[in-house]
Backbone as CSV, one residue per row, in Angstrom:
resi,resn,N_x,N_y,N_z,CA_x,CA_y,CA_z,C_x,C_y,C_z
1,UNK,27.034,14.322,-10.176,25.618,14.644,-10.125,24.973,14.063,-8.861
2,UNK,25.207,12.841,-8.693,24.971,12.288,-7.436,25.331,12.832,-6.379
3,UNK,26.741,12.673,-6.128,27.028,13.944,-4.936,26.614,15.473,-4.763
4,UNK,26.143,15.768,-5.730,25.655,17.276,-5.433,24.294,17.276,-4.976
5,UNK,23.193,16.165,-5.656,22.054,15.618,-5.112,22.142,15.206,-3.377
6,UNK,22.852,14.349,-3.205,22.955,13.968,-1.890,23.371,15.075,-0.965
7,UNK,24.274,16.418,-1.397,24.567,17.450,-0.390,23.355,17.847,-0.652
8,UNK,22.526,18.339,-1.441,21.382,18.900,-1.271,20.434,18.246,-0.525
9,UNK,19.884,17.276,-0.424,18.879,16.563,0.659,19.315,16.306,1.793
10,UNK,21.023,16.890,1.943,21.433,16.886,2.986,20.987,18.202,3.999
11,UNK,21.267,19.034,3.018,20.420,20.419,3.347,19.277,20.371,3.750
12,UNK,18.187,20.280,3.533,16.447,19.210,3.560,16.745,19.146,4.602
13,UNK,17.385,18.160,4.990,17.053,17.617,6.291,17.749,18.239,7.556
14,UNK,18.326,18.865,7.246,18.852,19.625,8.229,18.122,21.194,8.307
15,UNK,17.074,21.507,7.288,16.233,22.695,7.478,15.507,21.957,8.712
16,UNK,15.081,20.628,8.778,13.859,20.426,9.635,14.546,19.537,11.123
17,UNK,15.501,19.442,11.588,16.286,19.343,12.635,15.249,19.746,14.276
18,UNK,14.778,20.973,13.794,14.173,21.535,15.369,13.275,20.407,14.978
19,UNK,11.955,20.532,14.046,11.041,19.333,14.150,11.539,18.044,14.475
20,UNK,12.406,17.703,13.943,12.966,16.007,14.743,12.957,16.371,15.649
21,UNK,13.507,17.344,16.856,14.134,17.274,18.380,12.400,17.377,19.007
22,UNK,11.994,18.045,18.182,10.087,18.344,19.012,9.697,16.547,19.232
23,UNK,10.102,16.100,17.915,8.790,15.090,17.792,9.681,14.002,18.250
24,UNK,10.896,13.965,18.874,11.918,12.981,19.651,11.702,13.207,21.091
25,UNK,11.717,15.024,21.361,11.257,14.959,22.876,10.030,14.648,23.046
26,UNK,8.649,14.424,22.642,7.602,13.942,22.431,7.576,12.396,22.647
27,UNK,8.358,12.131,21.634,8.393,10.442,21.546,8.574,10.167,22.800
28,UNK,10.064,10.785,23.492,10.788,10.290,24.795,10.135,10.439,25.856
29,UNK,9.282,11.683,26.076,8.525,11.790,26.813,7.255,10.797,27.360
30,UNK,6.284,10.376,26.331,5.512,9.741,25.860,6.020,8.142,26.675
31,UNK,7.542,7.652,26.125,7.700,6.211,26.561,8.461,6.537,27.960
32,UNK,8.689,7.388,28.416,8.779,7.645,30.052,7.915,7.621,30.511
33,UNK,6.976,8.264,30.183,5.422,8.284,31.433,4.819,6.737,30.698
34,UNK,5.055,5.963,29.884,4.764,4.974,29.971,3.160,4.891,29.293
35,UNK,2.929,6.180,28.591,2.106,6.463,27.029,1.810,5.464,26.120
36,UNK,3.635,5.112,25.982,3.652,4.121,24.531,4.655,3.085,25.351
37,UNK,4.704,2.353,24.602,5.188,0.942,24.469,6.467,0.646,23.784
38,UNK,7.859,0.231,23.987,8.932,0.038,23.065,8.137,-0.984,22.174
39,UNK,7.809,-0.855,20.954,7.131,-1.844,20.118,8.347,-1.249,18.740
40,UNK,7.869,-2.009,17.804,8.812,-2.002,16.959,8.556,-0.701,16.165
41,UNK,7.485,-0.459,15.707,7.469,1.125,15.436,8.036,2.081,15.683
42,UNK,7.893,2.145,17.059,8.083,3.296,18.079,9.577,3.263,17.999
43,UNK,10.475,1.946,18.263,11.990,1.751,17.816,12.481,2.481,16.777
44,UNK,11.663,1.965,15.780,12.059,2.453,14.489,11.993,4.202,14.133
45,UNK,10.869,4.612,14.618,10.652,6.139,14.555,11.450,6.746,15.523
46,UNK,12.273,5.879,16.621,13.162,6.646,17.489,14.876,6.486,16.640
47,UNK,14.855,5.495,16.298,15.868,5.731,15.205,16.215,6.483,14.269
48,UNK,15.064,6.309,13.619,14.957,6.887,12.623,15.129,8.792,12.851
49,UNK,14.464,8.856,13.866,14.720,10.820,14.488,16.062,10.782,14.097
50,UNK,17.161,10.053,15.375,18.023,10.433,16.061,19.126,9.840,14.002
51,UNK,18.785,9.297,13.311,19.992,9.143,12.170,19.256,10.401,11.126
52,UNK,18.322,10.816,11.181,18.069,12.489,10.055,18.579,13.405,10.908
53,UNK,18.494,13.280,12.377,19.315,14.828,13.159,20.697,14.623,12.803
54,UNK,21.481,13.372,13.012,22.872,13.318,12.748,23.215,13.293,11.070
55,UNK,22.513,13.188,10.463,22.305,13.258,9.268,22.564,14.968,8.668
56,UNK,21.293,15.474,9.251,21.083,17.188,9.341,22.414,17.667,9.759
57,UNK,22.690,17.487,10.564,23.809,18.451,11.350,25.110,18.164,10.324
58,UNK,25.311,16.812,10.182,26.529,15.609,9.316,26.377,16.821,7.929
59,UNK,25.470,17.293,7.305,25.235,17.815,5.704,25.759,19.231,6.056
60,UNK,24.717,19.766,7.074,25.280,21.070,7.451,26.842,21.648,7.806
61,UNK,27.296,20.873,8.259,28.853,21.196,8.306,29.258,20.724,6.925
62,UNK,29.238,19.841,6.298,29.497,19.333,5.363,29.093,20.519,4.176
63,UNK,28.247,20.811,4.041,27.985,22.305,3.469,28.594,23.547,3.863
64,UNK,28.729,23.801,4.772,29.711,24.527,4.911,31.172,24.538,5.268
65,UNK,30.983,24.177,6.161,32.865,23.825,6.672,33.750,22.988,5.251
66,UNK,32.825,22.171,4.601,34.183,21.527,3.933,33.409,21.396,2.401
67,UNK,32.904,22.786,2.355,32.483,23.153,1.115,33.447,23.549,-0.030
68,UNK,34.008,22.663,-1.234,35.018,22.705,-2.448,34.858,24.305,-3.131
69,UNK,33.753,25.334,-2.736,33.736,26.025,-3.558,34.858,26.794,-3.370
70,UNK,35.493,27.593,-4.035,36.410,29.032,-3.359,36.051,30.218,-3.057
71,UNK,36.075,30.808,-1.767,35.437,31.921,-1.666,35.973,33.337,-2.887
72,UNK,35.187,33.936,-2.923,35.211,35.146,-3.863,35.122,36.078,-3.119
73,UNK,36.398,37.116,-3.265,36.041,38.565,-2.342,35.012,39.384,-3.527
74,UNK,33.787,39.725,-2.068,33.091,40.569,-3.025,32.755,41.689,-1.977
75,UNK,32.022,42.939,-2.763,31.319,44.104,-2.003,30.061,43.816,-1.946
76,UNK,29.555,44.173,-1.121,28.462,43.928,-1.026,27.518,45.522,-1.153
77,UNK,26.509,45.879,-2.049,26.074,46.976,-2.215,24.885,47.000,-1.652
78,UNK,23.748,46.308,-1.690,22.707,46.666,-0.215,22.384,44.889,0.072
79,UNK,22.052,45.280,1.378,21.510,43.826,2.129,19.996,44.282,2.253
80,UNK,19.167,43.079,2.451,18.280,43.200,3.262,18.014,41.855,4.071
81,UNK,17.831,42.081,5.533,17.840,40.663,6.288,15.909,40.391,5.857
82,UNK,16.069,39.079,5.423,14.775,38.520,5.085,14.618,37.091,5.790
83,UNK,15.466,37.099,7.023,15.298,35.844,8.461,13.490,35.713,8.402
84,UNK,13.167,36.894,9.172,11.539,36.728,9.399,11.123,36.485,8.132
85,UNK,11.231,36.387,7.177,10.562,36.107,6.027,9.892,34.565,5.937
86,UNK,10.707,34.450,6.930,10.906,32.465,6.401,10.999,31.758,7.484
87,UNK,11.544,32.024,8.673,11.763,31.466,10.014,10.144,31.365,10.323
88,UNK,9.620,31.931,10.625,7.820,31.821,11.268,7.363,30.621,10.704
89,UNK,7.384,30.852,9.156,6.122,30.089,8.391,6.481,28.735,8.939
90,UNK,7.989,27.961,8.623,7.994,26.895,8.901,8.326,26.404,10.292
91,UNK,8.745,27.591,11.004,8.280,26.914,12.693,7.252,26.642,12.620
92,UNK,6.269,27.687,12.432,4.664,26.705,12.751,4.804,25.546,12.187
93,UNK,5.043,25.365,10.727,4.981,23.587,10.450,5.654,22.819,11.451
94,UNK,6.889,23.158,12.270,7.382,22.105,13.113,6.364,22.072,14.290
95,UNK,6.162,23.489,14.758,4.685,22.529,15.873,3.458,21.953,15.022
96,UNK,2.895,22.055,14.012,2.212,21.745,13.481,2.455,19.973,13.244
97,UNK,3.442,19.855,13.010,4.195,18.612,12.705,3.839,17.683,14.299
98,UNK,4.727,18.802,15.017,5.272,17.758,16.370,4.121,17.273,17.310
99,UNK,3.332,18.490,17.653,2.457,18.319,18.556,1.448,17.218,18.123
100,UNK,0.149,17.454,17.552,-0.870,16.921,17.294,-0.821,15.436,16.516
101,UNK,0.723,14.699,16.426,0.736,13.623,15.691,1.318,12.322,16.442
102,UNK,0.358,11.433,16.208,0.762,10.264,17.201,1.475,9.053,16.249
103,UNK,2.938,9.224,16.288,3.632,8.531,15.476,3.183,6.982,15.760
104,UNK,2.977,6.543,16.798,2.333,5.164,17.114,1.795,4.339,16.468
105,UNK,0.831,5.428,15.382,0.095,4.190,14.661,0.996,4.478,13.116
106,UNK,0.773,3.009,12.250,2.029,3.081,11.391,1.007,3.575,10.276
107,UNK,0.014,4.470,9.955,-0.799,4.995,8.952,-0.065,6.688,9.183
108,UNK,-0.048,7.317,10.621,0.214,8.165,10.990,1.673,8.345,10.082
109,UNK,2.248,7.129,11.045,3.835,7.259,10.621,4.046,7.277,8.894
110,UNK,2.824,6.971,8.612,3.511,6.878,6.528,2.738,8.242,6.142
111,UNK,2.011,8.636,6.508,1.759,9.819,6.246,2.668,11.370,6.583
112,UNK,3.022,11.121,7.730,4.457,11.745,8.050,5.595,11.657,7.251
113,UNK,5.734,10.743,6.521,6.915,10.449,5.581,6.313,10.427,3.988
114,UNK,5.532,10.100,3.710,4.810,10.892,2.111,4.857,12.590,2.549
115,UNK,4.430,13.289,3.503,4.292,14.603,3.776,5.655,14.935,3.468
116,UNK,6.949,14.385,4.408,7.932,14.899,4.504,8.945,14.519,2.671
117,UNK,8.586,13.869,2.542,9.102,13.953,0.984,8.448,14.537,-0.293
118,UNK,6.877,14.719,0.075,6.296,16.072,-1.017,7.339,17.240,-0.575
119,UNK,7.577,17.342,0.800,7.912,18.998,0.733,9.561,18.780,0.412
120,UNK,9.915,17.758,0.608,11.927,17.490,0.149,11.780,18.183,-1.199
121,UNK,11.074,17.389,-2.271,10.910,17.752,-3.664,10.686,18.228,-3.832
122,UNK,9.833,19.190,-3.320,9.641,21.548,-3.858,10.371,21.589,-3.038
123,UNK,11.335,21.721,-2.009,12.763,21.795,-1.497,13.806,22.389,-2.636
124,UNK,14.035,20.573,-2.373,15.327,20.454,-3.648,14.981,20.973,-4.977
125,UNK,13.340,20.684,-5.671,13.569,21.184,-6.762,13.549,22.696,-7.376
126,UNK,13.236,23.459,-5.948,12.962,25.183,-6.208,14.297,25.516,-5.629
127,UNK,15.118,24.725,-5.070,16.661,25.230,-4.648,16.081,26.007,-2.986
128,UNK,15.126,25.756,-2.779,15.242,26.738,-1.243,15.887,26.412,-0.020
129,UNK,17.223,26.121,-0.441,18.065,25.789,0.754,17.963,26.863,1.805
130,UNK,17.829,28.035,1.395,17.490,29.307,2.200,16.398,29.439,2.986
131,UNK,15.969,28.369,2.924,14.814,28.035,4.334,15.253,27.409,5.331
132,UNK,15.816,27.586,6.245,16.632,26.446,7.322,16.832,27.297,8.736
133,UNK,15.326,26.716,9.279,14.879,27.755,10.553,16.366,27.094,11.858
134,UNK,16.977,26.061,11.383,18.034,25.467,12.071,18.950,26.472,12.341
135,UNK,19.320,27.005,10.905,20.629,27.946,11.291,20.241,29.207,11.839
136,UNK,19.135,29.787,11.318,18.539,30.865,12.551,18.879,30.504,13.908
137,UNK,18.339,29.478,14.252,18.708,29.272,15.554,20.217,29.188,16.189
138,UNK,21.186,29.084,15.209,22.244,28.996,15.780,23.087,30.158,15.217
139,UNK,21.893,30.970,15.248,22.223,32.560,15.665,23.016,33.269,13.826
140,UNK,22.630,32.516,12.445,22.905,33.152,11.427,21.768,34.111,11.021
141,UNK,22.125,34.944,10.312,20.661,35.409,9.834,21.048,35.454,8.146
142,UNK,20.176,35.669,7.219,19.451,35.310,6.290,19.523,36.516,5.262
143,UNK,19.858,36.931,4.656,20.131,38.557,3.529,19.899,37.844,2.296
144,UNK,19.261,39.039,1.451,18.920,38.676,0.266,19.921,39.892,-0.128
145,UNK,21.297,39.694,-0.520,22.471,40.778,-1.331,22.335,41.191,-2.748
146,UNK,22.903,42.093,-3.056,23.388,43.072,-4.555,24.901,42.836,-4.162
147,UNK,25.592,42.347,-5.162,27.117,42.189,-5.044,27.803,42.861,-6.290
148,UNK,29.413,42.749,-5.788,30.105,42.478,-7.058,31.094,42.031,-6.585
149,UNK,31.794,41.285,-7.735,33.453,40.378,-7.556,34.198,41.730,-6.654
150,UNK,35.223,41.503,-6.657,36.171,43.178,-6.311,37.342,42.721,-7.800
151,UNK,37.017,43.986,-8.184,37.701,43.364,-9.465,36.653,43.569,-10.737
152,UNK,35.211,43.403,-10.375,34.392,43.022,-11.434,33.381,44.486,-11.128
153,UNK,33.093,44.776,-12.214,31.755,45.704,-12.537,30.374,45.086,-12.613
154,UNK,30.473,43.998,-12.745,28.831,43.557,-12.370,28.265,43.101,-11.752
155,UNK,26.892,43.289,-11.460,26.053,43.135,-10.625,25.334,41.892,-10.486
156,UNK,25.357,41.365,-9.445,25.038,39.717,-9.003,23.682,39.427,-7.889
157,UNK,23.348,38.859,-7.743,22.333,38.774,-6.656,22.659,37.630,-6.241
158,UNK,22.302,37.104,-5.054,22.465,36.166,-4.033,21.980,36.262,-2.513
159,UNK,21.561,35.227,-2.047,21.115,34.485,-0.915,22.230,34.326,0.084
160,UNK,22.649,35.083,1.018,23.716,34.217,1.882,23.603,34.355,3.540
161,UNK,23.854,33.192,4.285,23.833,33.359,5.809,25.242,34.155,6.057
162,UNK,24.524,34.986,7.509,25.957,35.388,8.051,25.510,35.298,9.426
163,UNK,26.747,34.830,10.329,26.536,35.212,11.682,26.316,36.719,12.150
164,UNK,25.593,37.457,12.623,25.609,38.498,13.223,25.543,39.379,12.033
165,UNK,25.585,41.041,12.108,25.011,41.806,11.264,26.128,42.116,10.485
166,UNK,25.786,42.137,8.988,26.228,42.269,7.473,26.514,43.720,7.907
167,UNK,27.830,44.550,7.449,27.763,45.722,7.459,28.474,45.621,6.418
168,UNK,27.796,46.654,5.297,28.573,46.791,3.804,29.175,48.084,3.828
169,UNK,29.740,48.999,4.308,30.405,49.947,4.465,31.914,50.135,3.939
170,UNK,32.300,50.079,3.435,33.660,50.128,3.238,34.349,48.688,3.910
171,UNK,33.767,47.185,3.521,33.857,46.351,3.860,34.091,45.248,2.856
172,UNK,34.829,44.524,2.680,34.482,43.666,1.695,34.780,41.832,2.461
173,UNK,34.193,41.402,1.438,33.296,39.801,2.397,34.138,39.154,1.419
174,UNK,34.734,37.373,1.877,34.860,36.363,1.429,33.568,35.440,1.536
175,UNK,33.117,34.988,0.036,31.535,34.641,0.190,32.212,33.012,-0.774
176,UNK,31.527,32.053,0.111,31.860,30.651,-0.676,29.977,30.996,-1.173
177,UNK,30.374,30.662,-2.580,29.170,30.779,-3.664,28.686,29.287,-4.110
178,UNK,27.890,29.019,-3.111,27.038,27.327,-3.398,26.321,27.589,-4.783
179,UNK,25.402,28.472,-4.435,24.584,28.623,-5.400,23.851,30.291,-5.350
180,UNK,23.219,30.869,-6.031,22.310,32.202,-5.608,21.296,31.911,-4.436
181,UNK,20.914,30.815,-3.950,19.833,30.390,-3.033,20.700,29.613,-1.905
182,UNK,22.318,29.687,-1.941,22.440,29.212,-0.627,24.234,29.821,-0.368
183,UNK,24.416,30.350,0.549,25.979,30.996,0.479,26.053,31.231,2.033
184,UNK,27.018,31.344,1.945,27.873,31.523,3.528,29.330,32.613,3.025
185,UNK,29.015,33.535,4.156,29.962,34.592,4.439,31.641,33.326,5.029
186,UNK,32.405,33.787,4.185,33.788,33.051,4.703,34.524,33.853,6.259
187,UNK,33.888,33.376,7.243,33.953,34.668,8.390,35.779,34.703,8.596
188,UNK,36.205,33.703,8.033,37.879,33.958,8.743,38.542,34.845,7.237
189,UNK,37.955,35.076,6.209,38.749,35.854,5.550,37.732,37.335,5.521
190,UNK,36.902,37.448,6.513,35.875,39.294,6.192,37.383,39.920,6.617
191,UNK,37.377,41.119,5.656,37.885,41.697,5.677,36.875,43.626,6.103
């Protein structure tokens, strides 16, 4: 139970990855032109970036690459890419986040971190791992599928990333099945 908790907030934090790099190049910027001050805060909030990005990225492979589930060959009967659905809203929160906030003062900084753990917990607890403007960026996109086993007559729904475009045509997919709200196309067994 624990470990499945911890891959999941591993997820979390790796949806919000671009916002760390905004509000790290910010920071860095800021104590180059000589803005801010190495004070102990500022230490700490530079730490603190750079162990949730390695953190983020650390879950994300960890979610996928060395994910226990077994992939399932399935068909896939219609896609629809629903990327824009979800990529916009929470970029704006990352400039919303990055720009206008001066981590400096430590009221700022706890408010940044009550913020960022209201939204962990409707995260984790609505399952929307399928929000993760991260992997957009590294070029997956986002389908809301109609499936079936191959083998099976019924009809399934699911959430899954794929690199590059889903073609269901006389195609059938190896899909590691996290959950209905989070899946990955097994790209070395598409058939």
């Amino acid at each position: 139970m624990f470990m499945k908790f911890f891959k999941n907030l591993l997820l979390y934090i790796s949806a919000f990855i671009p916002m760390y790099l905004l509000v790290l190049i910010k920071l860095l910027v800021e104590l180059i032109n000589q803005n801010l001050s190495f004070n102990v805060l500022n230490t700490i909030n530079l730490i603190t970036l750079l162990l949730l990005i390695l953190a983020g990225v650390g879950g994300l492979v960890w979610n996928i690459k060395f994910n226990k589930e077994k992939s399932k060959e399935v068909r896939i009967l219609t896609k629809h890419n629903i990327t824009d659905q979800h990529f916009l809203g929470y970029f704006s929160l990352f400039v919303f986040f990055a720009i206008p906030l001066d981590l400096s003062y430590v009221s700022v900084y706890c408010v940044y971190i009550v913020i960022l753990i209201m939204i962990g917990v409707v995260y984790i607890h609505n399952s929307l791992y399928y929000i993760n403007p991260f992997l957009n960026l590294l070029g997956y996109s986002f389908y809301d599928i109609i499936y079936i086993e191959v083998g099976c007559d019924v009809k399934r729904h699911a959430k899954i990333f794929y690199k590059g475009d889903l073609i269901i045509e006389n195609k059938t997919y190896f899909v590691k099945l996290k959950n209905e709200n989070f899946s990955f196309v097994d790209e070395k067994h598409a058939r």
